[in-house]
SEMISE-24171 format. One record per residue (C-alpha): residue in three letters; x, y, z. Coordinates in steps of 0.001 Angstrom, whole numbers, padded with zeros to 6 digits, always signed. Example, Ala and Ser with C-alpha at 12.3 -4.5 7.8 and 13.67 -1.06 7.14 Angstrom:
ALA+012300-004500+007800 SER+013670-001060+007140 
END
This chain:
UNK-027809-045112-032373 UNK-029966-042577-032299 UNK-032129-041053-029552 UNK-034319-043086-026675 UNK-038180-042805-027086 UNK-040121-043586-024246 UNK-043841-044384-023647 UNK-045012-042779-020229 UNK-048582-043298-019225 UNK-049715-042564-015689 UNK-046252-042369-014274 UNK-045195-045431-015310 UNK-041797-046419-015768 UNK-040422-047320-019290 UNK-037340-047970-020713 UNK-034792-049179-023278 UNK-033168-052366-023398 UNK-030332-053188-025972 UNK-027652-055636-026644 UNK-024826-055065-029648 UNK-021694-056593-031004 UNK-019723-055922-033557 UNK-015778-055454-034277 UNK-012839-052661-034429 UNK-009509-051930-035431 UNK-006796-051712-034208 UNK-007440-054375-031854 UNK-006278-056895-029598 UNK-009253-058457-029741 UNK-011267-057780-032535 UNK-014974-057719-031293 UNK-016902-056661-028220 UNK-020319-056545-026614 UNK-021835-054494-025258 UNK-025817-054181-023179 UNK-027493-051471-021891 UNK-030734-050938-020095 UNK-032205-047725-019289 UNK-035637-046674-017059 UNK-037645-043708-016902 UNK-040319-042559-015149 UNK-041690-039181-015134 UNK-045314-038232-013195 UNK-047212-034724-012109 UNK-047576-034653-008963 UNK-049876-031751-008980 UNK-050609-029644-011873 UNK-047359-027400-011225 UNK-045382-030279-009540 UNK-043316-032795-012043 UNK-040994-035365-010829 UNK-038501-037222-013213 UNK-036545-039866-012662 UNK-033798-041521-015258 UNK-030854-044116-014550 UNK-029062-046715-016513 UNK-026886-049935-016261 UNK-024458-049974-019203 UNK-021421-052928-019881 UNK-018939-053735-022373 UNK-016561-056899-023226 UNK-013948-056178-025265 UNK-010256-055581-025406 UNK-008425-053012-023232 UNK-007896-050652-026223 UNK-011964-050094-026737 UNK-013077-046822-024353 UNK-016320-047285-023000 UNK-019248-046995-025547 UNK-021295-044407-023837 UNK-020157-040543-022936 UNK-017790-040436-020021 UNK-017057-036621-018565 UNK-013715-035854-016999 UNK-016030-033437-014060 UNK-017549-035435-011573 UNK-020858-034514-009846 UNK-020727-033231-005945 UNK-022894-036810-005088 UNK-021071-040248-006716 UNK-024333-041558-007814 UNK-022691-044012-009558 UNK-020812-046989-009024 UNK-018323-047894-012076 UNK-014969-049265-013561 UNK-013192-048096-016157 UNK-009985-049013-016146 UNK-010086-053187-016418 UNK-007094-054602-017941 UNK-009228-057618-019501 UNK-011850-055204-021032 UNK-014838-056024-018772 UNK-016314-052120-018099 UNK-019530-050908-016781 UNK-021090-049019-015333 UNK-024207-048170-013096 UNK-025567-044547-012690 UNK-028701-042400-011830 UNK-029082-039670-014684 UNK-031958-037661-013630 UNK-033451-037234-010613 UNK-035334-033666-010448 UNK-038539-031834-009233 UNK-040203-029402-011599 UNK-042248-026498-010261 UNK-044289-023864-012586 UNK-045986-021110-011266 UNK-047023-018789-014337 UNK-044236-017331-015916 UNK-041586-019039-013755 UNK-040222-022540-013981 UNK-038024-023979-011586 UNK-035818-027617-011490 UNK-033910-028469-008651 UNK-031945-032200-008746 UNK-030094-033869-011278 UNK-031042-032630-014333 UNK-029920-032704-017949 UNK-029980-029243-020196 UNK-030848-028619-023677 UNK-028694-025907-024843 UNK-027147-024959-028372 UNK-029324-026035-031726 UNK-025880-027390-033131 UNK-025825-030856-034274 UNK-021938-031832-034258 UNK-021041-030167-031001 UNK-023036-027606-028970 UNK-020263-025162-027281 UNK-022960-023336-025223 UNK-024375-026256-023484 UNK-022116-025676-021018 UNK-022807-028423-018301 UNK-021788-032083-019352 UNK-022134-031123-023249 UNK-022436-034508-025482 UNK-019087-035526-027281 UNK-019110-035225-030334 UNK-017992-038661-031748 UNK-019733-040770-028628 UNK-021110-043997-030210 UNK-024066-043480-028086 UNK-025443-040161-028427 UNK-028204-040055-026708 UNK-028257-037385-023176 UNK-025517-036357-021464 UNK-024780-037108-017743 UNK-026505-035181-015619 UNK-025921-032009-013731 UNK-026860-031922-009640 UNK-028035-028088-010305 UNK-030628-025522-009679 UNK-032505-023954-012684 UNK-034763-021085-012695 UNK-036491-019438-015905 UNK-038430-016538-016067 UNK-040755-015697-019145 UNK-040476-011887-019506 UNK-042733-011697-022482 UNK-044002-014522-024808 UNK-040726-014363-026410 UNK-038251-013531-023897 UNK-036892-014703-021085 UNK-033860-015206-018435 UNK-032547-018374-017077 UNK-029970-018847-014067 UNK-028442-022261-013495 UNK-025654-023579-010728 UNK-024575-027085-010388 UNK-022216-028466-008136 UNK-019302-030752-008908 UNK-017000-033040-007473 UNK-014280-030606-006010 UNK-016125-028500-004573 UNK-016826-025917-006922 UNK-019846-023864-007803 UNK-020361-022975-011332 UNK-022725-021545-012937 UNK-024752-020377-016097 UNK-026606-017086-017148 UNK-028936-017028-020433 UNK-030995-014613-022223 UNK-033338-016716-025048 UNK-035053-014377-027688 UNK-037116-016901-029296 UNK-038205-014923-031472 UNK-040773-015413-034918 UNK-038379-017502-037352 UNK-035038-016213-035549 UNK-033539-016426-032188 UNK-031027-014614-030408 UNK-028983-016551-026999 UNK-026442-014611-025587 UNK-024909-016712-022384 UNK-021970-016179-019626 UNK-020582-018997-018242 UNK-018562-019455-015040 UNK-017230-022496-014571 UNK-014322-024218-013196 UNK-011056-023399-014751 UNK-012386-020749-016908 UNK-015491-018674-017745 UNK-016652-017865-021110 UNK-019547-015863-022853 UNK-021379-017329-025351 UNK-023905-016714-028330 UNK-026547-018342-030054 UNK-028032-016731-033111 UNK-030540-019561-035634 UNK-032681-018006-038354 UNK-036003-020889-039342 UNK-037015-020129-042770 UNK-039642-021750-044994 UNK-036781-023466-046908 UNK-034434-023975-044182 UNK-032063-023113-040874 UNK-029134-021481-040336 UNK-027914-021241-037187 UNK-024399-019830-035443 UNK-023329-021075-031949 UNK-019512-020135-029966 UNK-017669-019187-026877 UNK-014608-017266-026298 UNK-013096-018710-023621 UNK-011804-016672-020687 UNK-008654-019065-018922 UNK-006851-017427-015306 UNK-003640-016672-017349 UNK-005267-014100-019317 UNK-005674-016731-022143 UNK-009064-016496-024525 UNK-010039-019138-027082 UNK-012801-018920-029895 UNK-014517-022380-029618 UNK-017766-021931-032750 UNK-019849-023419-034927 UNK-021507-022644-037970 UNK-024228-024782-039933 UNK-027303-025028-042351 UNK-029744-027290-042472 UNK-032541-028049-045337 UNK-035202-030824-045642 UNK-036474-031738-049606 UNK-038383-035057-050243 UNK-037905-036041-046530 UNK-034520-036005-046878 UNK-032907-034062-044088 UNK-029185-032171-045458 UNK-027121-030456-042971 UNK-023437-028967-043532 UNK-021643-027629-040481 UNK-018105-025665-039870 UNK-016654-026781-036355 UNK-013908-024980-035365 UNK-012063-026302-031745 UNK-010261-023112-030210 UNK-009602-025095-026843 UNK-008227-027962-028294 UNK-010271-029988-026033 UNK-013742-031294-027708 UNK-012570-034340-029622 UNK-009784-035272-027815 UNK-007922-038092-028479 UNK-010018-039043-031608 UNK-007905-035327-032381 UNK-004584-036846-032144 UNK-003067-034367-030266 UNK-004072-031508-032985 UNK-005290-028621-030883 UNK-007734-025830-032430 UNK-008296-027947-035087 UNK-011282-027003-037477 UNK-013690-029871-039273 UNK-016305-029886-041646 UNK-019311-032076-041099 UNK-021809-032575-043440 UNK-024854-035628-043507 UNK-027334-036683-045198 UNK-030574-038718-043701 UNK-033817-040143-044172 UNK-037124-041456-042860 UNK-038576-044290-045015 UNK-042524-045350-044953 UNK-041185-048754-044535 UNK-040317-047798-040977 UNK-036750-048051-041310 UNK-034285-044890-041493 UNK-030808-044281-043332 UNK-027835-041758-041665 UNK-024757-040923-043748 UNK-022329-038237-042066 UNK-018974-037376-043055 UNK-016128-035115-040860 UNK-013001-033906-042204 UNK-010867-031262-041247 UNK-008484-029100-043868 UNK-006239-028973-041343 UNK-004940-032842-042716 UNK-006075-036235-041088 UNK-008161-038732-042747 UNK-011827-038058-043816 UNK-014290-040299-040959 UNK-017624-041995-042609 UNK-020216-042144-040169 UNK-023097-044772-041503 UNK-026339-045516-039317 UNK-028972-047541-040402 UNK-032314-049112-038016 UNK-035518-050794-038807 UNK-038332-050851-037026 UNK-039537-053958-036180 UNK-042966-052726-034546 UNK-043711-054364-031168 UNK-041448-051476-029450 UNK-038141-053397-031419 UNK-035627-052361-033174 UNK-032401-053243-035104 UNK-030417-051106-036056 UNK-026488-050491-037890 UNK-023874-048327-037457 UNK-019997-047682-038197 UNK-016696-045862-037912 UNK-015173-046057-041492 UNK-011694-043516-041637 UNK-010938-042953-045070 UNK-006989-042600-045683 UNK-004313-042710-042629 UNK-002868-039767-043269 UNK-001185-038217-039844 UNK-003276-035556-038720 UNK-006701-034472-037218 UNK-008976-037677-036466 UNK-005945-039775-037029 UNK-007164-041408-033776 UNK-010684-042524-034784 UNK-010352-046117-035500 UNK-012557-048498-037551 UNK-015774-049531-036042 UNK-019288-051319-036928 UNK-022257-052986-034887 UNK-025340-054267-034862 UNK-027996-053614-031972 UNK-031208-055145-031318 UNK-033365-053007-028807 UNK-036674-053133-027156 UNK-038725-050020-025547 UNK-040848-050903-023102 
END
């Protein structure tokens, strides 16, 4: 529900702690609960040197038919660094994991990672096709960052607006893969055009946003390249405008590898959706989040509700739901009903 905001004061580690029930449908069971705790700790070692250092403890009671709450990939990293089950007939899942783990070293115009790292590609909302490594799903009840990558990352600032990344990670069979970017930032509009080689298939990728006094619009996709001479169009287009504090954004998703929501999809490869929300920032300290996806391709229409208050002290409670409007057979036929209620403490 939302994103993790940390506290980090002389390399000290902080955290998130959070417990949540609520219910679902179809079920055998009807409820579950589920806690999480997650520490951070991030500290310069020198004035070009920065270590960082995230891991988690997540688990979940509920029936066998509830997937686990946060994102799981289908890619493994090279090194397990995580100890986990998934597959309990009674419902019981967690799982323990080490999410970042990476030096940072800056030298003038060059910045180099090297460790388990997470990446911040794409300026989609719904689904980011060019963050290539461990992208976020886009219908995980916990979005918050993605798994991380065991990777090398270089960037080189050609000019103040310009410059060229490299990235290679390495997963669990074996495989190299790896990312090349070139990021125009530049005044009001940037320009991202990215090839991707990774296992299975390579694809090459553009970013194009436009910031305006009024507003964003922004562009994102990847054609696909697959071994059998195969392409696929994977893109999304959005716009996004803030009046009164209210934040509006509309996006266009459209799935050419049949592979980004899958099973919420119901089996409905290349789908397209629409997603539009709607959300605020109160003085009151408490925030409001309506979404809603639909595809014209058929399949219900999914409500996506989020609600949290601040409770000051570093707490928080907070609401959110699943609500599929119609059961018509089609796209997102496979989302099911879902609500809960989490209490959380930063530390």
């Amino acid at each position: 529900m939302g994103g993790i905001a940390y506290g980090q004061d002389g390399g000290l580690i902080s955290g998130k702690a959070s417990l949540e029930a609520g219910g679902y449908s179809p079920s055998s069971s009807g409820t579950y609960g589920r806690a999480r705790l997650v520490l951070k700790n991030e500290d310069d070692l020198s004035p070009d040197l920065l270590f960082s250092f995230a891991g988690e403890a997540d688990g979940q009671i509920a029936g066998a038919d509830l997937a686990p709450s946060w994102p799981v990939y289908p890619q493994a990293n090279a090194l397990r660094l995580q100890t986990d089950d998934f597959s309990d007939d009674n419902g019981y899942l967690y799982d323990l994991r080490l999410d970042r783990a990476f030096i940072q070293w800056t030298a003038g115009s060059l910045e180099v990672k090297a460790g388990l790292q997470s990446f911040d590609w794409g300026s989609s909302y719904f689904y980011r096709p060019t963050n290539f490594f461990f992208p976020l799903a886009p219908l995980a009840w916990e979005r918050e960052e993605p798994l991380g990558s065991e990777a090398l990352d270089a960037e080189c600032f050609l000019f103040d607006f310009l410059s060229v990344e490299a990235a290679a990670r390495w997963i669990q069979d074996g495989s190299t893969e790896g990312v090349l970017r070139l990021v125009d930032r530049g005044i009001g509009i940037g320009v991202t055009p990215s090839f991707a080689f990774l296992s299975g298939r390579n694809g090459a990728g553009l970013e194009i946003s436009g910031t305006f006094p009024d507003f964003q619009a922004r562009l994102e996709g990847v054609d696909w390249l697959y071994p059998n001479g195969i392409n696929e169009l994977e893109w999304v287009a959005g716009l996004s405008t803030s009046k009164n504090q209210v934040i509006y954004n509309l996006e266009f998703f459209k799935d050419g590898s049949g592979q980004v929501l899958g099973a919420f999809s119901n089996g409905y490869n290349q789908a397209s959706y629409f997603f539009a929300s709607v959300g605020r920032r109160f003085p009151s300290k408490w925030g409001a989040f309506v979404g809603a996806l639909k595809s014209p391709d058929g399949g219900p229409a999914l409500l996506w509700i989020k609600v949290d208050v601040d409770l000051g002290g570093g707490n928080n409670l907070a609401y959110q739901a699943w609500l599929p409007v119609g059961n018509v057979a089609g796209p997102l036929s496979g989302v099911a009903h879902r609500s809960g209620i989490c209490f959380s403490n930063s530390f």
